[in-house]
PADOSE-761719 format. One record per residue: residue in three letters; x, z, y of N, C-alpha, C in turn; chain; residue number from 1. Coordinates in Angstrom, 1 decimal. Example, Ala and Ser with C-alpha at 12.3 -4.5 7.8 and 13.67 -1.06 7.14 Angstrom:
2
+------+--------+--------+--------+--------+--------+--------+--------+--------+--------+-----+-----+
! type !   n_px !   n_pz !   n_py !  ca_px !  ca_pz !  ca_py !   c_px !   c_pz !   c_py ! mol ! seq !
+------+--------+--------+--------+--------+--------+--------+--------+--------+--------+-----+-----+
!  ALA !   13.2 !    7.8 !   -5.7 !   12.3 !    7.8 !   -4.5 !   13.2 !    7.8 !   -3.3 !   A !   1 !
!  SER !   12.8 !    7.1 !   -2.2 !   13.7 !    7.1 !   -1.1 !   12.9 !    7.9 !    0.0 !   A !   2 !
+------+--------+--------+--------+--------+--------+--------+--------+--------+--------+-----+-----+
//
This chain:
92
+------+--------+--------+--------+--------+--------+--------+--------+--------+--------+-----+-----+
! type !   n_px !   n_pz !   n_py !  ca_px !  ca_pz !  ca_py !   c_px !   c_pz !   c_py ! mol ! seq !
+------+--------+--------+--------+--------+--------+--------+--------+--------+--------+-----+-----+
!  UNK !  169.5 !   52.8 !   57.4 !  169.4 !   53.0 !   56.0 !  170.5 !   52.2 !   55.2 !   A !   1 !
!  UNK !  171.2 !   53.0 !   53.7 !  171.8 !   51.9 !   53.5 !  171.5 !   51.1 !   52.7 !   A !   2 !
!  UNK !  172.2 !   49.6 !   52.2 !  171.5 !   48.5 !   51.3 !  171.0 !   49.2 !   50.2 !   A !   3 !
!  UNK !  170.4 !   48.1 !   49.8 !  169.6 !   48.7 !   48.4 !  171.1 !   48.3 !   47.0 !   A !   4 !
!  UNK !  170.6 !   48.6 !   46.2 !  171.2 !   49.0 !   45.1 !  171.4 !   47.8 !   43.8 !   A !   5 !
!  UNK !  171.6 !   45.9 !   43.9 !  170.8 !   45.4 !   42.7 !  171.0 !   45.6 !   41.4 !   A !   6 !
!  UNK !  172.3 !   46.4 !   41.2 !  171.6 !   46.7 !   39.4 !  170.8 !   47.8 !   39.5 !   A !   7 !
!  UNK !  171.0 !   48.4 !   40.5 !  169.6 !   49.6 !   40.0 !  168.8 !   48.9 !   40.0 !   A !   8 !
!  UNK !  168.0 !   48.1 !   41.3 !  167.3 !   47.7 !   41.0 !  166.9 !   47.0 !   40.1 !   A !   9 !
!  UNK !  167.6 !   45.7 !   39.5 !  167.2 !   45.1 !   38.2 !  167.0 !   46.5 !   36.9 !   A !  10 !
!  UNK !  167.4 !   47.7 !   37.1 !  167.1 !   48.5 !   36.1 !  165.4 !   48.9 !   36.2 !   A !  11 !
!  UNK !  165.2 !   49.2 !   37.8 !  163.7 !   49.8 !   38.4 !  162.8 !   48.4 !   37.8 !   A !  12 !
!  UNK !  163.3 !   47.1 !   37.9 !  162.2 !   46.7 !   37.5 !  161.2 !   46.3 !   36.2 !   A !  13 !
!  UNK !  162.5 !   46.7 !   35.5 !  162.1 !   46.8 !   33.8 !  161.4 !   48.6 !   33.6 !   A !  14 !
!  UNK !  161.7 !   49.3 !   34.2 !  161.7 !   51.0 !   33.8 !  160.4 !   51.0 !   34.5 !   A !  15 !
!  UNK !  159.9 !   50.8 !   35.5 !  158.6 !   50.5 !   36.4 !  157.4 !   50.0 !   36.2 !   A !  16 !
!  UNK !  158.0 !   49.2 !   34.9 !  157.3 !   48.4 !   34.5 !  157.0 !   47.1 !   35.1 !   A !  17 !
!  UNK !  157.4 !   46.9 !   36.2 !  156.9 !   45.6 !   37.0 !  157.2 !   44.4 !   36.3 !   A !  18 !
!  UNK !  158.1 !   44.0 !   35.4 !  158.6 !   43.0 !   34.5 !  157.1 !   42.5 !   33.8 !   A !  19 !
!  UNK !  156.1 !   43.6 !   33.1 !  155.1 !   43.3 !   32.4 !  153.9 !   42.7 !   33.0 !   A !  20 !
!  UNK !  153.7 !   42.3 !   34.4 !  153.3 !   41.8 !   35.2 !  153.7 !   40.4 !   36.3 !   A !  21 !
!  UNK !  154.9 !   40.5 !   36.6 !  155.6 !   39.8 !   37.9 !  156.9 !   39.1 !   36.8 !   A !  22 !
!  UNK !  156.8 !   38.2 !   37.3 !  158.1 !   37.5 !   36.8 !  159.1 !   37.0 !   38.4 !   A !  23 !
!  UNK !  160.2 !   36.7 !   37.4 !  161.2 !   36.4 !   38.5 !  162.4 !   35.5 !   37.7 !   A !  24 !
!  UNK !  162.5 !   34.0 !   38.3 !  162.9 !   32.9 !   37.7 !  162.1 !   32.9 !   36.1 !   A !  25 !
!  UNK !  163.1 !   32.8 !   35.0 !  162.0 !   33.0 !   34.0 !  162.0 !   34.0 !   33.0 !   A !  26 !
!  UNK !  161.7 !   35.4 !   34.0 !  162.0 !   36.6 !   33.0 !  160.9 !   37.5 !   33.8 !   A !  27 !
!  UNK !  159.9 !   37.8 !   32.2 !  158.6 !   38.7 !   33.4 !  157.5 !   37.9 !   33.0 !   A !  28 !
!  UNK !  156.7 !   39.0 !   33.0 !  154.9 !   38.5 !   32.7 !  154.3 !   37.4 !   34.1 !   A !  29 !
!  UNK !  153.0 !   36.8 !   33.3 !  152.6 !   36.2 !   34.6 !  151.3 !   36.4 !   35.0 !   A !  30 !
!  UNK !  151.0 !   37.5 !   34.8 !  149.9 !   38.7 !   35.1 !  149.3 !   38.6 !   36.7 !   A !  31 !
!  UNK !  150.7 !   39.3 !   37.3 !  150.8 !   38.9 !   38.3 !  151.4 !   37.7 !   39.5 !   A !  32 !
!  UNK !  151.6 !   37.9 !   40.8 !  152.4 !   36.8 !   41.4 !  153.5 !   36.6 !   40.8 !   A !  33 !
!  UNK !  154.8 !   35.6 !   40.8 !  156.0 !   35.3 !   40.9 !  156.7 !   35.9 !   41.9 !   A !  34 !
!  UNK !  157.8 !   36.9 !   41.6 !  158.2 !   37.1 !   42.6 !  159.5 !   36.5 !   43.1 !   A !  35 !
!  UNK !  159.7 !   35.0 !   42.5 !  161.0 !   33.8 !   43.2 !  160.7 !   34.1 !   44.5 !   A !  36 !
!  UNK !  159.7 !   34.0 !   45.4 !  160.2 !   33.3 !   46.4 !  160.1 !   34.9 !   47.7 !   A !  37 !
!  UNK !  160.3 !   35.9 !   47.3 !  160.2 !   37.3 !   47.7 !  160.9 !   36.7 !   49.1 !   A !  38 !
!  UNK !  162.3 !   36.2 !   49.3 !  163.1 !   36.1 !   50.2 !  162.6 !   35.3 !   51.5 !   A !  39 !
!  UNK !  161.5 !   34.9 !   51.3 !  160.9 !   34.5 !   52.3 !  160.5 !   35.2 !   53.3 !   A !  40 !
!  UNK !  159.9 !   36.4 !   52.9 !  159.3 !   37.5 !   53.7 !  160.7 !   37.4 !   54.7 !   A !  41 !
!  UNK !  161.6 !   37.7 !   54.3 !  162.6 !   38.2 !   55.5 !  162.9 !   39.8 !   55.6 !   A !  42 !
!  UNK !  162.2 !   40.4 !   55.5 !  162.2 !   41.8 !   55.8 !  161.6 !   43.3 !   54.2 !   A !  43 !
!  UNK !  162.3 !   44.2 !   54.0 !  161.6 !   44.9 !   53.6 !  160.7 !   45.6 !   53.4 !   A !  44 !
!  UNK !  160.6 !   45.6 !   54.8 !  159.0 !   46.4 !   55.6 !  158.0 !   45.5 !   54.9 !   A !  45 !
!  UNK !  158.1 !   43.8 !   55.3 !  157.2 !   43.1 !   54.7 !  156.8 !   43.0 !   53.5 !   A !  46 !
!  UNK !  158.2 !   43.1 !   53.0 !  157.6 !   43.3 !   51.6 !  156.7 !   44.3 !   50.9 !   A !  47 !
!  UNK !  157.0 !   45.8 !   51.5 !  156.3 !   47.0 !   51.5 !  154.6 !   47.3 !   51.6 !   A !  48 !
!  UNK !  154.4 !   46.2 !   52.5 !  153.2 !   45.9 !   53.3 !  152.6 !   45.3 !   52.7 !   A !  49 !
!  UNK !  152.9 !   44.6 !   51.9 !  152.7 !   42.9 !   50.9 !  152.1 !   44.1 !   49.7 !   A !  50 !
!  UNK !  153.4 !   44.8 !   49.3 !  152.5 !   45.8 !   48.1 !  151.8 !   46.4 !   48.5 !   A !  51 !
!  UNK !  151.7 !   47.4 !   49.5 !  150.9 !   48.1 !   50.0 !  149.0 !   47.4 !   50.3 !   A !  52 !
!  UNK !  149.2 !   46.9 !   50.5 !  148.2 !   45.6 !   50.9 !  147.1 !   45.3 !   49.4 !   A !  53 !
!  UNK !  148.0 !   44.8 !   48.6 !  147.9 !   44.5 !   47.2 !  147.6 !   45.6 !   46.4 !   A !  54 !
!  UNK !  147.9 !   47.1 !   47.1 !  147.9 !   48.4 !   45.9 !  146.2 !   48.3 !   45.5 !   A !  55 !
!  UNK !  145.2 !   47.7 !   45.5 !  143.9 !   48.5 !   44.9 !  143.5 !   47.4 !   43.8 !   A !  56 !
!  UNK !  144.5 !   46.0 !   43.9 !  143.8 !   45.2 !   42.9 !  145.5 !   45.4 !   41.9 !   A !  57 !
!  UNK !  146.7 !   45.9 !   42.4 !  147.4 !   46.7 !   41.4 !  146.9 !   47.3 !   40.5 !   A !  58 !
!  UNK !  146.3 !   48.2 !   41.3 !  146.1 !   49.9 !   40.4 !  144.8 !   49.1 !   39.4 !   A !  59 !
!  UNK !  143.9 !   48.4 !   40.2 !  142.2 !   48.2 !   38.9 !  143.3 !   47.1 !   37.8 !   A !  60 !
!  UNK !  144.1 !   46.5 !   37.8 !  144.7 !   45.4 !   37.0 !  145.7 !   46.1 !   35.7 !   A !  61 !
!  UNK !  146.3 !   47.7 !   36.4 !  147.3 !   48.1 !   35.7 !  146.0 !   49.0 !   34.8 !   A !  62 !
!  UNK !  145.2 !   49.6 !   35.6 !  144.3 !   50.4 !   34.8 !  143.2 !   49.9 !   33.2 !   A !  63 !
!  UNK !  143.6 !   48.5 !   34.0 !  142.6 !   47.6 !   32.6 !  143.6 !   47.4 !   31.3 !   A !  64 !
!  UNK !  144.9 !   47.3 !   31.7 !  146.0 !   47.2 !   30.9 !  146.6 !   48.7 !   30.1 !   A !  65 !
!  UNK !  146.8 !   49.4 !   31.1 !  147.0 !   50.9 !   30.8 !  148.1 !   51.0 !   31.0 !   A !  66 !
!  UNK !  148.7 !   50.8 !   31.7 !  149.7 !   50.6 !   32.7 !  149.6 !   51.9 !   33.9 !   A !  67 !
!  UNK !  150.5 !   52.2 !   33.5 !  150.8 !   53.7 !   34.7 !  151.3 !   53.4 !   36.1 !   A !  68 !
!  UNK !  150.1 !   53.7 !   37.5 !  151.1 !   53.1 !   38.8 !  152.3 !   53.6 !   38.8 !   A !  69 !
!  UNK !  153.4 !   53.0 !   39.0 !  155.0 !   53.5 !   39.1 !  154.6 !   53.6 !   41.1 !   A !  70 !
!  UNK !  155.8 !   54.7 !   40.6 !  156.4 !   55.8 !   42.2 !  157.2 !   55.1 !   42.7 !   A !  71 !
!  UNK !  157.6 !   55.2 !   43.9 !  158.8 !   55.0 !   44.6 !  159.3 !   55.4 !   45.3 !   A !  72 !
!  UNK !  160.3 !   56.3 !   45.2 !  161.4 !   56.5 !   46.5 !  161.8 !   55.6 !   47.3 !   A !  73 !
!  UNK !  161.6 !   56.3 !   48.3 !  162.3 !   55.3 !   49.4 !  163.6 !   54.2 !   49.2 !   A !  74 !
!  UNK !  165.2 !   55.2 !   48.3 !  165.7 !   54.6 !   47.9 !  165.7 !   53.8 !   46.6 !   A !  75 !
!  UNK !  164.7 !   53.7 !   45.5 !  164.1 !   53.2 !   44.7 !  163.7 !   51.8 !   45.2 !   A !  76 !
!  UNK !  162.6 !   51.6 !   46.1 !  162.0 !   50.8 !   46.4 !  163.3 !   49.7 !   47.2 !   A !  77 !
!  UNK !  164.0 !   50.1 !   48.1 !  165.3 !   49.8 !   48.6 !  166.1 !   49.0 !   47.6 !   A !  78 !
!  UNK !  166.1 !   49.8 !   46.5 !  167.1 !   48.9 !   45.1 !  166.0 !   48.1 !   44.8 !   A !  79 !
!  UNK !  165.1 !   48.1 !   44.8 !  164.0 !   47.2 !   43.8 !  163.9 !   45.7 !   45.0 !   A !  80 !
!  UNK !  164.0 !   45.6 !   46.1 !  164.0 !   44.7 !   47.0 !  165.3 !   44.3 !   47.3 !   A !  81 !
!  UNK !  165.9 !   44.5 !   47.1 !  167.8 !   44.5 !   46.9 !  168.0 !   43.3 !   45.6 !   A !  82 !
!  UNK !  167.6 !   43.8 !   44.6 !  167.1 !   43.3 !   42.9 !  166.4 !   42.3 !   43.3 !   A !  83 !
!  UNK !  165.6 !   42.0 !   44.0 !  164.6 !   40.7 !   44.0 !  165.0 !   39.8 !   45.3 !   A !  84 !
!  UNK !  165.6 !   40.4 !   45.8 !  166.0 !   39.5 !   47.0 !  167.8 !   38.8 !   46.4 !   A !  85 !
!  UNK !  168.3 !   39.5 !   45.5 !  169.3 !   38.6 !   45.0 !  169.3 !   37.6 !   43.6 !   A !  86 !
!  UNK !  167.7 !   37.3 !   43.7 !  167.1 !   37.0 !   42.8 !  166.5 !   35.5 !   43.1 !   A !  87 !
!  UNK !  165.6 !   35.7 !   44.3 !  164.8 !   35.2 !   44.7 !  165.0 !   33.8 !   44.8 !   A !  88 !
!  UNK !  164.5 !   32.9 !   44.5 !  164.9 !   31.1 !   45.6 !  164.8 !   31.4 !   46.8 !   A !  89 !
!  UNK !  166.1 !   31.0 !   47.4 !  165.8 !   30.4 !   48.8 !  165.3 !   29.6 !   49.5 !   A !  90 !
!  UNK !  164.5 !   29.5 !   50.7 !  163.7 !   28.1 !   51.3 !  164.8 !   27.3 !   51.2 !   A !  91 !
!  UNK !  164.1 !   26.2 !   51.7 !  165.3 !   25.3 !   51.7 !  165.3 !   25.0 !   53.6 !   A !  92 !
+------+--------+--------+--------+--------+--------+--------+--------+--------+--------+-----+-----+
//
């Protein structure tokens, strides 16, 4: 597959809405986790998994808010972890 996309992504994560929840350095709600230190995972898949994992206290959190679950294309999702991984702090 090819890389992800990061201005699209930085566009997916304002359009997504994820911004009104997740922050990243200091732009973005703090609703949810911080997503600085994404680059740790290492992998996409993990990241995937991480949301996937997390989708039922997503969906009850966005539903209390009124907050629509955002979709993702394969290539979507690809730019949106593209966007946060040239984002992210690095370990040290």
């Amino acid at each position: 597959d090819p890389p992800g996309d990061v201005e699209s992504g930085k566009r997916l994560f304002t359009e997504k809405k994820c911004v009104i929840c997740h922050q990243v350095g200091v732009y973005g709600g703090v609703i949810g986790p911080s997503l600085d230190y994404l680059s740790q995972y290492g992998s996409p898949i993990i990241v995937a998994t991480a949301m996937w994992n997390h989708g039922p206290t997503m969906s009850e959190m966005m539903s209390e808010r009124g907050i629509p679950r955002p979709m993702f294309s394969g290539a979507e999702l690809s730019d949106l972890i593209a966007y946060l991984e040239s984002v992210a702090v690095k370990p040290l």
